[in-house]
Each structure stands twice: as C-alpha cells, then as structure tokens.
N, C-alpha and C positions, 0 to 999 in steps of 0.2 A: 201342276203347281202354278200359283201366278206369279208375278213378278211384285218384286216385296220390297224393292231400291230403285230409285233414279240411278240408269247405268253407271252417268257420266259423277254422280256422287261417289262412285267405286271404283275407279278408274276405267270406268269403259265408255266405247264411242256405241253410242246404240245405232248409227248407221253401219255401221261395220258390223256390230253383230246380226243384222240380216242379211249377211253374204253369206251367216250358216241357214237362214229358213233359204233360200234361192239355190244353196248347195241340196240340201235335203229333196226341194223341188222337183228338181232338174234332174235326181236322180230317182225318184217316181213318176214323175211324167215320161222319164225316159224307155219305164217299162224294167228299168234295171234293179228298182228296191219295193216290194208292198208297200210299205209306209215306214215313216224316221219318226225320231222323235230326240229332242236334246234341252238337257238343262244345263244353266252351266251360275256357279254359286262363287258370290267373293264374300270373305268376312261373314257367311254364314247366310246372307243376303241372295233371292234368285235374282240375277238382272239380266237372265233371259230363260224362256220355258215358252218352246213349242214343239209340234208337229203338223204331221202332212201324210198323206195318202188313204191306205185300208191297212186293215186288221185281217178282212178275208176280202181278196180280192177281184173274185168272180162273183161273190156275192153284193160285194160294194159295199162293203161294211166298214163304214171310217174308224180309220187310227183317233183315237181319243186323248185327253190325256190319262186316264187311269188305265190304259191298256194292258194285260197281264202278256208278259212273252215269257219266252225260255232262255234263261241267263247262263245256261249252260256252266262256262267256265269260271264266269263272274262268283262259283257259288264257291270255288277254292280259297279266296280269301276271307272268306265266314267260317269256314272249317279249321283253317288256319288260326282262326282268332278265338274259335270254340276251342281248340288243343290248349292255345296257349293260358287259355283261363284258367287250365289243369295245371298250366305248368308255373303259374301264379302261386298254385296251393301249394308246391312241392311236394307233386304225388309224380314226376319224372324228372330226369334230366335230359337236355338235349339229343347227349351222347349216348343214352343209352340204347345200346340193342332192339331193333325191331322184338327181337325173340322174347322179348323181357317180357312182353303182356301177348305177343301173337307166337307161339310156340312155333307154328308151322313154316315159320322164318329162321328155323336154325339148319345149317349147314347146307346153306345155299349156295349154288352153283352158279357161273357166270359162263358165257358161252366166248367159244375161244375165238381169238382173230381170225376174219374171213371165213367162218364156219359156214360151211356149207349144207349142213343140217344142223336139228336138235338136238340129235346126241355129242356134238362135237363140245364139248362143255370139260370147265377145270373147275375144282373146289375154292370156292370165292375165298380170298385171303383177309380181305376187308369186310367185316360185317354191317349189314346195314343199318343204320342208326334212323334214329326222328330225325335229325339234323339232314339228314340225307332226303329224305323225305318231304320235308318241307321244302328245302331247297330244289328240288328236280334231279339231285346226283346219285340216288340211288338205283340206277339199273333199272328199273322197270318203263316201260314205255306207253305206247299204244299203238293199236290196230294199223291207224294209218299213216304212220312212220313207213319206211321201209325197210325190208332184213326177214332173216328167214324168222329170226323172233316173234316180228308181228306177223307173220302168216301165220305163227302157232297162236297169236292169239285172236287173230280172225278166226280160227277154226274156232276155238274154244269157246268165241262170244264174250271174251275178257274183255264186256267194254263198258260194264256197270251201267247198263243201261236199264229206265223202270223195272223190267219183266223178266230181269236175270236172275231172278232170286234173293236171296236175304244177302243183307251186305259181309255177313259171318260168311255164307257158305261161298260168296263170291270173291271173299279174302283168303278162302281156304284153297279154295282152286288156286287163285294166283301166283299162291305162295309152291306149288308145284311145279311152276315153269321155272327157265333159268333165269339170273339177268343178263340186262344186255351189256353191261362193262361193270370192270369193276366200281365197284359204292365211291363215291369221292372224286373220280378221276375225269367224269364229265357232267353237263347239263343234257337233260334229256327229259322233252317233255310226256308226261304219264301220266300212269294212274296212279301215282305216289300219293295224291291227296285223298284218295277213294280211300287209299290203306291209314291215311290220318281219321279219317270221319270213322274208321272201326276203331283205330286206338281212342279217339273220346268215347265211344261205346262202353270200351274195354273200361279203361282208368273210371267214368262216370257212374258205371253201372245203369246208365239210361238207354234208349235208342238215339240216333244220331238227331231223329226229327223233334223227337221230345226235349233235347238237352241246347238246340237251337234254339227252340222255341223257347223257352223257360231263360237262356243265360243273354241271347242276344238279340232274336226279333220281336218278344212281345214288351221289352225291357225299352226296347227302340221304336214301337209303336209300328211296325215292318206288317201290319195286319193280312198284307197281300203274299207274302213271300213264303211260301210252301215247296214241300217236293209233291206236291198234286194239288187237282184242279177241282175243286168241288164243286157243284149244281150251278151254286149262286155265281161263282166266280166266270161258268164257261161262257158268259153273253160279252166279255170283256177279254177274253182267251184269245192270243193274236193266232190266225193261222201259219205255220214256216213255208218259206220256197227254197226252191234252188237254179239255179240258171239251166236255160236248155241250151244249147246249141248254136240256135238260131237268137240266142242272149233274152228271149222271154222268159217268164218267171211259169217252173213246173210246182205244182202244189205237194208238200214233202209229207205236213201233219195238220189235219182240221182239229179244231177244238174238241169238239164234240168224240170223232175215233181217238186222240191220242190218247199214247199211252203213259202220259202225265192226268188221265181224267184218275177224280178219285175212284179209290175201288181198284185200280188197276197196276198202284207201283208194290212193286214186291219187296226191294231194296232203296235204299237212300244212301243215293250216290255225293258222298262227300266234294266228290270233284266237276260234277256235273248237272246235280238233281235241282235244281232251283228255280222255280218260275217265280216273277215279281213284276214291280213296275219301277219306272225312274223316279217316283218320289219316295217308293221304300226304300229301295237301293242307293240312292242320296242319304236316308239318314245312316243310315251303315258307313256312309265314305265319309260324311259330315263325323262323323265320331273319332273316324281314323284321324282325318285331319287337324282335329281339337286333340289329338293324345288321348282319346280314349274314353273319353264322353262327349255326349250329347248336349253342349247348351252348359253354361257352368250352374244350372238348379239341375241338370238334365241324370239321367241314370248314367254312371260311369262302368263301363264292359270289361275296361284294359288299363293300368296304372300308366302312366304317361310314358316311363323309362321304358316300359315292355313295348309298347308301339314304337315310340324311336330305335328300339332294338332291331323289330320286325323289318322298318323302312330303310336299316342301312344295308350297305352290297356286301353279302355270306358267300361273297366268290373272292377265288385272289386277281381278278382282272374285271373283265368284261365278259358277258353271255360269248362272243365270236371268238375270244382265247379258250372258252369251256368246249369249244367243238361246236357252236350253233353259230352261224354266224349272220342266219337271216331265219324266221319264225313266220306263219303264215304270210303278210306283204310287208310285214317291219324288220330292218337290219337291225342285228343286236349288236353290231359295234356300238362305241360309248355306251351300251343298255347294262347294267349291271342285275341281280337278282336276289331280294331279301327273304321274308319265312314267307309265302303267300302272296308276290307279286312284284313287278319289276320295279327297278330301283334306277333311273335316269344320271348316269356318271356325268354326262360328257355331249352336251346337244350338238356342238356343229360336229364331234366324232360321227352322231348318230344322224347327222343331217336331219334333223326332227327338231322343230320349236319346242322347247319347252324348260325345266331348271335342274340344274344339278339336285338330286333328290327328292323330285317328285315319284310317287308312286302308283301304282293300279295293276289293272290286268282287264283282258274281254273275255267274249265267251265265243262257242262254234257259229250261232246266229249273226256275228257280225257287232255284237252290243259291244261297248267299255266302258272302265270307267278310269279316273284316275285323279288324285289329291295333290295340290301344289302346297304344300305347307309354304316356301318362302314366300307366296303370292295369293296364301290366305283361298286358295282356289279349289273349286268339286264342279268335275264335269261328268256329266251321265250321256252314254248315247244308247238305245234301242234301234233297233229292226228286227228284223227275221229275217234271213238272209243264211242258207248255209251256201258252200264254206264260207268262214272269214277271210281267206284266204283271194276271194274270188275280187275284188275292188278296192283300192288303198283308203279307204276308209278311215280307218286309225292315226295314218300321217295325214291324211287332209282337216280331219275335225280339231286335230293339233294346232293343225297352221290357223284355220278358221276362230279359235278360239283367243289364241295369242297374239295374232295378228290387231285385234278387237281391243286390246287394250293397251290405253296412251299414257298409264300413270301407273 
C-alpha cells in the first residue's frame, strides 16, 4: 500500500518512522528474518508502508508489497468475528454448551492434577461453553505446550493442520481426548478457535471457507486471503524459515510444495488456516477499529456494540493471574484478553508501549497485528519466521511505532 497522509498531518514524525524500515533492515541483513514488511494507519490514513528483504531466500526473490504469507494465528480473530455474526442473529448464546451443536463434547473429562498419564482424568464438573472457547478458558491446548496432554496430542496430530482431514472429523477426534483443567479456571492457549470455525460450520450450515468468504473477506474486498494458495497466487507465496543453530535462516515451507498449495488442504483451520497479505489484513483490522465497518459508505461485518464487547477484558484480571504469565516473548502482566484477541489493561504493568484497550493478536510466522481505537491507530507486521517466539519482535514494532508519534 502507499502512503495516503503527510505523517506529520497525523501526528507523526516521519523521521522516526524510519527507525522501523532500519529495524526491519538490520534484521534481514543480519541473516535473522527473509524479509518484513509493516504498515502502520492513523484515522484510516497509511503514513507509512514498507518492506525489505526476500520472499524466498535462496532464490532471491524480493519481499514485495502484495506478498502472500501464512498468518497462521492472525486467522483466530476472523473466526471469531465470523461466530459472532451468528451470534448477532440469535441462533446461540455465549453460555451455551459446546455440546449444544457438537454432541461429542458432552461428558467431558478433565485430567487430574499432576497426572502422570491419560488415564489419570475426573469427570469435568464445568461444561465447556463458546464463552470458554473464545476466550482460551476451555481446556483444550496445543501440541507444544507442555504435559502429558500434549504429547497425546502430538501423537494424535491434533494440530489442524491442511492435511489432517476435514475440520468435522478433526473436531471429532478432539473431542475424545480430555481437557487440560477445568473450563473457566484458567487461560490456555489452543485449539479452542479450531472448535469455533466448526461451530460456524454447525449454526451456518456452510463450510468454514465459504461462510468467510461470503460474510467477511469478499464484503472487505480481502481478495488475497484464503485457507490455500492457488496457481495464480504462488509467484507472490512468501517462502517460511526457521532459525538453525548457527542463527541462519533453515528453509521450513516453499510455495510451490506447501501444503497451503490449492488441491492440497483437507480442513479449514479456524485457528490457524489463513494466508493473506498486509493490505487484506488491514482491511479486516481497519473494520475492527471503525466498530465494525469499513469506511462509513463501507460494508458493516459487526454492529458497533458487538466489537466493543469483543475488545473488552472476558477475564477477572490479567492473562499472568489466569496462570499465563508470559506468551511466546510478550509478558501477559497488565495484558488482559477479549473474544479473539488480547485486550492491553495496563502498559507500564506490561512494560510495553502502547493504550489501555488497544487490541490484536500474531500468528506462528512471527506476523501481528493490532487496533488502537483511542489513537485512531492499525498496525500490520509480516515475516515468515517460525517460532514467534524466537526474536521480541512484538514489543519492539510497539516501541518503534509509538515511539513515532508526537501528537
């Protein structure tokens, strides 16, 4: 995207904002990221949008701006916002029951403290609700947590990933294993969102990909944003890495073999399936942060009341009173957490720049994004990079952004 504002018209120092193209740099040049890319929007306004490096690295194929990557986690708050459209019509309520539309979630079991196997399990006393679900409090996890839990679902391949099968069968299985505490009583990041992208299945009577497509990306003009990669789309398909050893970058997923090419996803992962670019992904955050449309002629997704619902804190504290107290390199002290993505209590708590009640979330690749409503603010970053976990990334594009602005 280009730049659409004189910075300093919007309160920013356009020298300062190229401390993020020199951050971006420094960390491709350094051999430590393929390539970045960052926009960042006030008042609906870009006043700034660049990149830097490759898309495939060995090849030398530049980072562009329409560059397609894997948004991995970014794709939970679109799922989120695709449930709640249902929950607009009143065809659920919060509270009700998983079981209510996915049967194979009734009399579910929770595995006891300090369990030393899978069978060590009590009959859950708390049923797990949507509310639970969106929030991260229901028991279910992922792979690479750790506990004997996720080694059961390492074995099992409980990680909704393209090739696992249909998202029905892969909800069926899940609902097999136990949880990991009871429903309510902690935060715990999962595949809770996997199990929202089959409940809009359920209530829609659509597929997850069709019911996207129809309610929120082609309404949003999102043309790039898919759970696969078609013919046309792989000359722009970013390649993923991941650190080696020696901290050069090992090649994870080419465009061309992954298993996001089309033809090849079996399931559509509500929590993870999403490839895009930073200007589709912008209109999506650009919507959140308008309350729930695009542009005031623009297509409205979410009634204004329902997104300020979503963006307030669904916990009685902070993420690090839920039992989390740090998330791949960001501490969840002052971090609170709404339907589909964190919810900023308390910045000097969380030693992070940023406002009380801002919101977003990233994905595995390293991407994020995140909406300043009291400062009119949307910021998008890309790489490919797994883990996110691997570089503070997330509190530095913070600093780099807010730091940037004198008004």
């Amino acid at each position: 995207m280009e730049v659409t504002a004189r910075p300093e018209d919007l309160g920013f120092c356009k020298q300062r904002l190229e401390n993020i193209t020199d951050w971006m740099k420094r960390y491709v040049e350094a051999g430590k990221l393929p390539g970045a890319q960052t926009l960042v929007m006030r008042e609906g306004e870009v006043v700034y949008s660049n990149w830097t490096g490759y898309r495939d690295v060995e090849r030398a194929q530049d980072w562009t701006g329409d560059t397609i990557a894997r948004f991995y986690s970014m794709t939970k708050p679109i799922t989120s916002v695709a449930l709640m459209t249902l929950y607009e019509k009143g065809l659920f309520h919060l509270d009700d029951p998983i079981e209510r539309f996915i049967p194979a979630f009734a009399d579910m079991r929770v595995m006891r403290k300090n369990a030393v196997s899978l069978d060590d399990t009590e009959p859950c006393r708390t049923k797990p609700t949507i509310h639970h679900l969106l929030t991260h409090c229901s028991g279910l996890t992922y792979d690479f947590n750790k506990g004997v839990l996720e080694d059961a679902y390492a074995e099992e391949k409980m990680d909704f990933m393209p090739n696992r099968g249909t998202l029905e069968d892969q909800v069926e299985r899940l609902a097999r294993l136990p949880l990991k505490f009871e429903p309510g009583t902690r935060w715990n990041y999962g595949v809770s969102t996997d199990v929202v992208g089959r409940l809009v299945e359920v209530i829609s009577g659509k597929s997850l990909d069709v019911y996207l497509r129809e309610v929120i990306l082609e309404p949003l003009g999102m043309k790039d944003t898919r759970f696969d990669v078609t013919p046309e789309m792989v000359g722009r398909f970013a390649s993923s890495y991941t650190p080696k050893r020696d901290g050069s970058l090992r090649l994870v997923d080419r465009a061309e073999d992954s298993l996001f090419a089309e033809g090849r996803v079996q399931g559509f992962s509500g929590g993870g399936g999403l490839v895009s670019t930073v200007e589709d992904y912008s209109k999506f955050a650009e919507m959140i942060r308008q309350r729930g449309a695009l542009g005031e002629d623009g297509p409205r997704i979410l009634g204004s009341r329902t997104v300020e619902f979503m963006m307030e804190n669904h916990m009685p504290g902070d993420l690090a009173s839920m039992g989390q107290p740090v998330f791949s390199e960001v501490s969840f002290e002052g971090v609170g957490f709404g339907l589909g993505g964190w919810v900023m209590l308390n910045p000097a708590k969380a030693q992070m720049l940023g406002t009380p009640g801002d919101f977003g979330w990233g994905g595995l690749a390293s991407t994020v994004f995140w909406v300043d409503p009291l400062e009119d603010l949307t910021v998008v970053f890309s790489t490919q990079l797994l883990p996110s976990s691997y570089h503070p990334l997330r509190k530095e594009i913070r600093a780099l952004v807010y730091q940037a602005m004198i008004d």
